[in-house]
C-alpha positions as CSV (number, residue, x, y, z in Angstrom):
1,X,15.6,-2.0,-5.5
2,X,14.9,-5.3,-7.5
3,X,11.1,-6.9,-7.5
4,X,11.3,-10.0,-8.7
5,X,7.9,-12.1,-9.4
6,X,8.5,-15.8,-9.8
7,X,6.0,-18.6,-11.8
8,X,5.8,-21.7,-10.0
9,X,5.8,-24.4,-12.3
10,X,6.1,-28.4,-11.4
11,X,6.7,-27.2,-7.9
12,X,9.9,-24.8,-8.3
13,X,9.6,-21.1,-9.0
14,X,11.6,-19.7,-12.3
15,X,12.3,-16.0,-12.7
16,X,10.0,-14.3,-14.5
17,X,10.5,-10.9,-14.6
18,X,13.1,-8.7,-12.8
19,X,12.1,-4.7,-12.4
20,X,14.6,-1.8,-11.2
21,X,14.0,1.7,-9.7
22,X,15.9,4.3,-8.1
23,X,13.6,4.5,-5.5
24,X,14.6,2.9,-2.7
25,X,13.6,2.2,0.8
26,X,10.6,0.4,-0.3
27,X,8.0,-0.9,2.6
28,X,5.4,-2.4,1.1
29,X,4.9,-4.0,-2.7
30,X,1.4,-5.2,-4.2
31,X,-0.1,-6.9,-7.3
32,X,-3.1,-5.6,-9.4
33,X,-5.9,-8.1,-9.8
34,X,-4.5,-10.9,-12.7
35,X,-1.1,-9.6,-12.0
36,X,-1.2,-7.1,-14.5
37,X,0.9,-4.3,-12.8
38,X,2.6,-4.0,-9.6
39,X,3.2,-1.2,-7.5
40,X,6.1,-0.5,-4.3
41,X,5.7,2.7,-2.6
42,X,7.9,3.7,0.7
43,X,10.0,6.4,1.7
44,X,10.8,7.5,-2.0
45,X,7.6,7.7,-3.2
46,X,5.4,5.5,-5.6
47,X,6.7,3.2,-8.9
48,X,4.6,0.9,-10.8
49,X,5.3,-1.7,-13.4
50,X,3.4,-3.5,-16.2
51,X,4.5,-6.9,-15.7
52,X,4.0,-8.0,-19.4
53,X,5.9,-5.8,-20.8
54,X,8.1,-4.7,-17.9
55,X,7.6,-0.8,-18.8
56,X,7.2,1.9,-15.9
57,X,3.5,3.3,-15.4
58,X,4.2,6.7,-14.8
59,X,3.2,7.2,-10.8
60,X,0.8,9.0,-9.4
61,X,2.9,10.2,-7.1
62,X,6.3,11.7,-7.3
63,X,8.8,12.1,-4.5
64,X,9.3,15.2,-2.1
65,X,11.8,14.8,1.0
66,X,8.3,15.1,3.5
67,X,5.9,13.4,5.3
68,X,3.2,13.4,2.7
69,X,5.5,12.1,-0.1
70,X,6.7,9.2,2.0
71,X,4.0,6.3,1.1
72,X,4.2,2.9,3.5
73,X,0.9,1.4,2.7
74,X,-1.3,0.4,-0.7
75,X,-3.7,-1.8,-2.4
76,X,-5.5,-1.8,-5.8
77,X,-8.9,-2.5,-7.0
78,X,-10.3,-3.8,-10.2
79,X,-13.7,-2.9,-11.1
80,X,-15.4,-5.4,-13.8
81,X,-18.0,-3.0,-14.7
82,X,-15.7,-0.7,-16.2
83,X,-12.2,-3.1,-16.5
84,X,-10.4,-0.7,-14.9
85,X,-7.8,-0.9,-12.0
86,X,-7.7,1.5,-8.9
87,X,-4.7,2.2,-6.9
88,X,-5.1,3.3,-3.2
89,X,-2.1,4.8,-1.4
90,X,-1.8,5.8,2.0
91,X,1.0,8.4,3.3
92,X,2.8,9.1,6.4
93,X,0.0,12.1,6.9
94,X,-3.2,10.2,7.1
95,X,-3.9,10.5,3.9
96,X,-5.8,7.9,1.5
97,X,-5.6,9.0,-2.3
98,X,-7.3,7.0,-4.9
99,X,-6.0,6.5,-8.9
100,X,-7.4,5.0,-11.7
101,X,-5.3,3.5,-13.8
102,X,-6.6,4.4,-17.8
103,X,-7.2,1.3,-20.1
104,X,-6.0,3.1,-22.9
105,X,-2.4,4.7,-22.5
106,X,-1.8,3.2,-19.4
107,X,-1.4,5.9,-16.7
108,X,-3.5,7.0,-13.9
109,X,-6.2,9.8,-14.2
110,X,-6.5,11.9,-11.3
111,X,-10.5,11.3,-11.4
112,X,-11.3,10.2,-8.2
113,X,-11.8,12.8,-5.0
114,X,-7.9,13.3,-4.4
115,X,-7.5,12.2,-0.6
116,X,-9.3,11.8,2.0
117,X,-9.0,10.3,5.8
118,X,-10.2,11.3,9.6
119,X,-6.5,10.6,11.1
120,X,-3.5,13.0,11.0
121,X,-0.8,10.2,11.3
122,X,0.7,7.6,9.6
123,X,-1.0,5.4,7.5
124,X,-0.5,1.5,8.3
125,X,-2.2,-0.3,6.4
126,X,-5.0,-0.4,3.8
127,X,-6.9,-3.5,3.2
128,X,-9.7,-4.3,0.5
129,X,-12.1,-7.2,0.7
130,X,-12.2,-8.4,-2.7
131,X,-9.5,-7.0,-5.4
132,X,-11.9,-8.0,-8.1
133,X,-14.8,-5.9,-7.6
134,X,-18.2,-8.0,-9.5
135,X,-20.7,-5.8,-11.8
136,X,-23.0,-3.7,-9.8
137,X,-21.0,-3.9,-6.8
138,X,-18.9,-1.6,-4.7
139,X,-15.6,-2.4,-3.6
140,X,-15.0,-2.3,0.2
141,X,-11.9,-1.1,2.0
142,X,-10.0,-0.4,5.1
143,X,-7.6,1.5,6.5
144,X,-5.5,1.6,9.8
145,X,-3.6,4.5,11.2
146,X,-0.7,5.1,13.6
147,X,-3.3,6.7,16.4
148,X,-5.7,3.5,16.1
149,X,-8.1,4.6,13.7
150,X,-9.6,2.0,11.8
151,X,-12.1,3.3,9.0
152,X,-14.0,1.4,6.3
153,X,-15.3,2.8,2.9
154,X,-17.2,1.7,0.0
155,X,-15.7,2.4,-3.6
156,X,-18.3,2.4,-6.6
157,X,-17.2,1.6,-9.9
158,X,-17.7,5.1,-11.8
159,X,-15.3,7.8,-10.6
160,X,-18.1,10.3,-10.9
161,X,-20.0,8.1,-7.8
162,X,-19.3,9.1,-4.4
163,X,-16.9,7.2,-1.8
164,X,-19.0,6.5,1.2
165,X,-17.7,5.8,5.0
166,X,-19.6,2.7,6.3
167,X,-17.7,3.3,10.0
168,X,-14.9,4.9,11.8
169,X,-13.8,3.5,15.3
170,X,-10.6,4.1,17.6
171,X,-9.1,1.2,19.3
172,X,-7.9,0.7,22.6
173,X,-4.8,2.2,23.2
174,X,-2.8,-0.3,24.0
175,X,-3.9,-1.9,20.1
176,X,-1.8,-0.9,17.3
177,X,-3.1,-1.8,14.3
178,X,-0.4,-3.1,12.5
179,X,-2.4,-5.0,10.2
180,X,-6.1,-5.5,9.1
181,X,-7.6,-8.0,6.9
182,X,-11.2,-8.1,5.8
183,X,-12.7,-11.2,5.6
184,X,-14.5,-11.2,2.2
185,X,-17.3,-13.1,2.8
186,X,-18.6,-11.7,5.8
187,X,-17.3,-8.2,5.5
188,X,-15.8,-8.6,9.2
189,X,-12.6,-6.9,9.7
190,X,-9.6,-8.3,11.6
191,X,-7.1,-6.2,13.4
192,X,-3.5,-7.5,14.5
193,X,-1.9,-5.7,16.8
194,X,2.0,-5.3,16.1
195,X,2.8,-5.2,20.0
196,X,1.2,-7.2,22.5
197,X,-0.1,-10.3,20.9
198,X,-3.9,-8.9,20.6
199,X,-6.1,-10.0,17.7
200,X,-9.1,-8.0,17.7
201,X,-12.5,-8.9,15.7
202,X,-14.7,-6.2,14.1
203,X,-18.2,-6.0,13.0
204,X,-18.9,-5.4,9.1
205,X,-21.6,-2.7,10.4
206,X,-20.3,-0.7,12.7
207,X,-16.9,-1.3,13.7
208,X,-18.2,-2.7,17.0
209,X,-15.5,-5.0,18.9
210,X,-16.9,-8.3,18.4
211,X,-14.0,-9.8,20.4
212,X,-10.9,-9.4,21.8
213,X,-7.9,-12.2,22.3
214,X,-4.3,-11.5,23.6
215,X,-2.7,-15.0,23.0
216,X,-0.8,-13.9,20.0
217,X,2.9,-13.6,19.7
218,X,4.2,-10.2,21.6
219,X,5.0,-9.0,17.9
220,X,3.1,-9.2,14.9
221,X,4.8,-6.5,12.2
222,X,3.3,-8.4,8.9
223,X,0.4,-10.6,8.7
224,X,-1.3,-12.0,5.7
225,X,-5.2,-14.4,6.4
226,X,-6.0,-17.8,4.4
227,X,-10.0,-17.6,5.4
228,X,-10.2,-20.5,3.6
229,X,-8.2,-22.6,6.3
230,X,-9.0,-20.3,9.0
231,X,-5.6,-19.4,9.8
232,X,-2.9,-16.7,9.7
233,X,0.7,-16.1,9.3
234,X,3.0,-13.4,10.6
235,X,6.4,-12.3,11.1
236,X,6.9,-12.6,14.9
237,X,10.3,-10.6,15.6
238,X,12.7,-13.4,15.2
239,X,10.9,-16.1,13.2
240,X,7.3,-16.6,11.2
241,X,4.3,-18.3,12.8
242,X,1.3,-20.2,11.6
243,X,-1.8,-19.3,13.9
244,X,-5.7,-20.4,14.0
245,X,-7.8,-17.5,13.1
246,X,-10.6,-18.3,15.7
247,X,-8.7,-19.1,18.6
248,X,-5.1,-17.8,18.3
249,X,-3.2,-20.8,18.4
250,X,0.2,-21.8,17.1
251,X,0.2,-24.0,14.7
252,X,3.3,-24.2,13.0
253,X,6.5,-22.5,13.6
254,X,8.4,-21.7,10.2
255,X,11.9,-21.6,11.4
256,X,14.4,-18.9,9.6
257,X,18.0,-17.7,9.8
258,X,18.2,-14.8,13.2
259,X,17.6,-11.3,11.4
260,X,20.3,-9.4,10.8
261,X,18.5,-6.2,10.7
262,X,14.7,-5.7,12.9
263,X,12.6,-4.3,10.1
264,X,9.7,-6.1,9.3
265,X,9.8,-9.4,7.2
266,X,6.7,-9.5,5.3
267,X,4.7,-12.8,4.7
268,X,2.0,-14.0,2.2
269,X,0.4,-16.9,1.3
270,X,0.5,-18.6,-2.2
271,X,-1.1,-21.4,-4.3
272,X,-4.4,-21.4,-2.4
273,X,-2.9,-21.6,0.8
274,X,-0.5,-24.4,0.3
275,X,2.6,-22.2,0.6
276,X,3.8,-19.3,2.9
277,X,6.6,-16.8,0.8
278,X,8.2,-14.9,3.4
279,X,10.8,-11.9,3.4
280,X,14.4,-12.0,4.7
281,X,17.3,-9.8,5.1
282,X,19.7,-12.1,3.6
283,X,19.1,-11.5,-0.1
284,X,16.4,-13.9,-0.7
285,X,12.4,-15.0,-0.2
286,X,11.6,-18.3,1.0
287,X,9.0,-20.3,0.2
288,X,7.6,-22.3,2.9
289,X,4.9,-25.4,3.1
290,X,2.5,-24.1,4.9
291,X,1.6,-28.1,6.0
292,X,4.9,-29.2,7.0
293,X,6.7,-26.0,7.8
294,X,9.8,-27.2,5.6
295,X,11.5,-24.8,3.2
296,X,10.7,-25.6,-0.5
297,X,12.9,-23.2,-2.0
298,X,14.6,-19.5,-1.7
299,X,13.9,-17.4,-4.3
300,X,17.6,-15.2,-4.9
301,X,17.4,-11.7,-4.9
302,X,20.9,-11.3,-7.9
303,X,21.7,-7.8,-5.9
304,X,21.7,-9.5,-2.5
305,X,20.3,-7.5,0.6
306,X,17.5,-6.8,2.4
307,X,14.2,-8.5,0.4
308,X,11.5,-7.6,3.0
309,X,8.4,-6.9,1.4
310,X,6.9,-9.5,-0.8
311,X,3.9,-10.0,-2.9
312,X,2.3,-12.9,-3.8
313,X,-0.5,-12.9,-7.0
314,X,-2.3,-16.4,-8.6
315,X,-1.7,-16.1,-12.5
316,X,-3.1,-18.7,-15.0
């Protein structure tokens, strides 16, 4: 597997770094805060990178041919108060584990209560509020599981503080929660169903349905929220979508080549919402205006193949 973060500079992405494991099978790949490290974890298991310097982190998490070694969803945190990063990782179990990554020697302490997590299947996605967590605040994050769980926990800065559930619900049924996003200003979470076009709107106190609409596209498998714009962008099955976030609307359709293979294409904004990177199976990303829909450029994956998951992080 080669991750391959680009700069964008005078409106064309260069290569920047390029990053090989043996892992492979990877489903999901994030940034730290400032882009200091990145992390892709799947069906082998967990590797990290510093991106300065290219070297491994040693991870957290090594690989064992069972469910709770196989890892398809993480995030990270960075706490200012202590300038330390946090790596969250959910397996095919249920299980959410936490990691801080040491400022010193650069690997991650196993400090934090190991795992934790009220479902018993897989993990789908894990979504935080803010990745940069202010002074004398607690980070806030969610998680969705494979039974339509959704739960939502605060994270204080010091390991030695306890993680607190704010709420657990369970959807409806006929919602799998696919992906979740949480709005960071008003704590609300939003749920995208991967079947059956429902968007679903959740109360930061409770977990209360605050509204349900069922005018999105029949498959949403990767989703990624501009709040500033009100608007979101997912993979729909055979093409990516630009939708209003309010009522559910196409937009913009951001026409690519048919898939080759049905996995899931992942999407992201980029540059403060101007552009929309996007997955393929065809060897590249693309990069997408998110105002005209045109392609701006593809970003070539040297090894060819399936480059599914992206990530996408702002670096000055």
């Amino acid at each position: 597997m080669w991750s391959i973060p680009w700069l964008f500079s005078r409106r064309r992405y260069r290569l920047f770094r390029q990053f090989t494991t043996t892992r492979d099978a990877v489903v999901m790949v994030r940034f730290s805060a400032f882009g200091d490290f990145l992390c892709a974890c799947g069906y082998n298991g967990v590797a990290c990178w510093d991106v300065a310097t290219s070297r491994p982190v040693s991870a957290p998490l090594g690989y064992a041919p069972k469910p709770s070694h196989v890892y398809p969803a993480c995030a990270w945190l960075y706490f200012e108060e202590t300038s330390r990063h946090l790596l969250l990782l959910g397996n095919m179990k249920g299980r959410i584990s936490a990691w801080d990554l040491s400022k010193h020697d650069t690997t991650f302490e196993h400090s934090r209560r190991n795992s934790w997590s009220t479902s018993e299947t897989q993990t789908l996605f894990i979504a935080v509020a803010q990745t940069k967590v202010a002074a004398n605040e607690v980070g806030r994050v969610a998680a969705a599981f494979g039974d339509g769980a959704v739960c939502v926990w605060t994270f204080p800065s010091l390991a030695s503080h306890d993680i607190q559930m704010v709420w657990q619900i369970s959807l409806d049924g006929a919602i799998i929660p696919k992906s979740i996003s949480i709005n960071p200003r008003s704590q609300e979470v939003y749920v995208f169903s991967a079947t059956g076009g429902a968007v679903t709107l959740l109360t930061p106190q409770s977990g209360d349905v605050r509204w349900t609409r069922a005018s999105g596209p029949e498959v949403m498998s990767s989703v990624d929220v501009d709040y500033i714009n009100s608007r979101f962008t997912c993979w729909s099955g055979d093409h990516f979508e630009l939708r209003d976030l309010q009522n559910i609307t196409c937009i913009r359709i951001l026409k690519t080549e048919p898939p080759i293979v049905h996995f899931p294409k992942h999407v992201a904004f980029g540059e403060g919402g101007s552009v929309i990177v996007a997955g393929s199976d065809r060897g590249k990303a693309i990069v997408y205006s998110s105002q005209s829909g045109k392609v701006l450029q593809n970003l070539p994956n040297p090894s060819g193949g399936l480059v599914q998951p992206i990530a996408v992080s702002f670096v000055q």
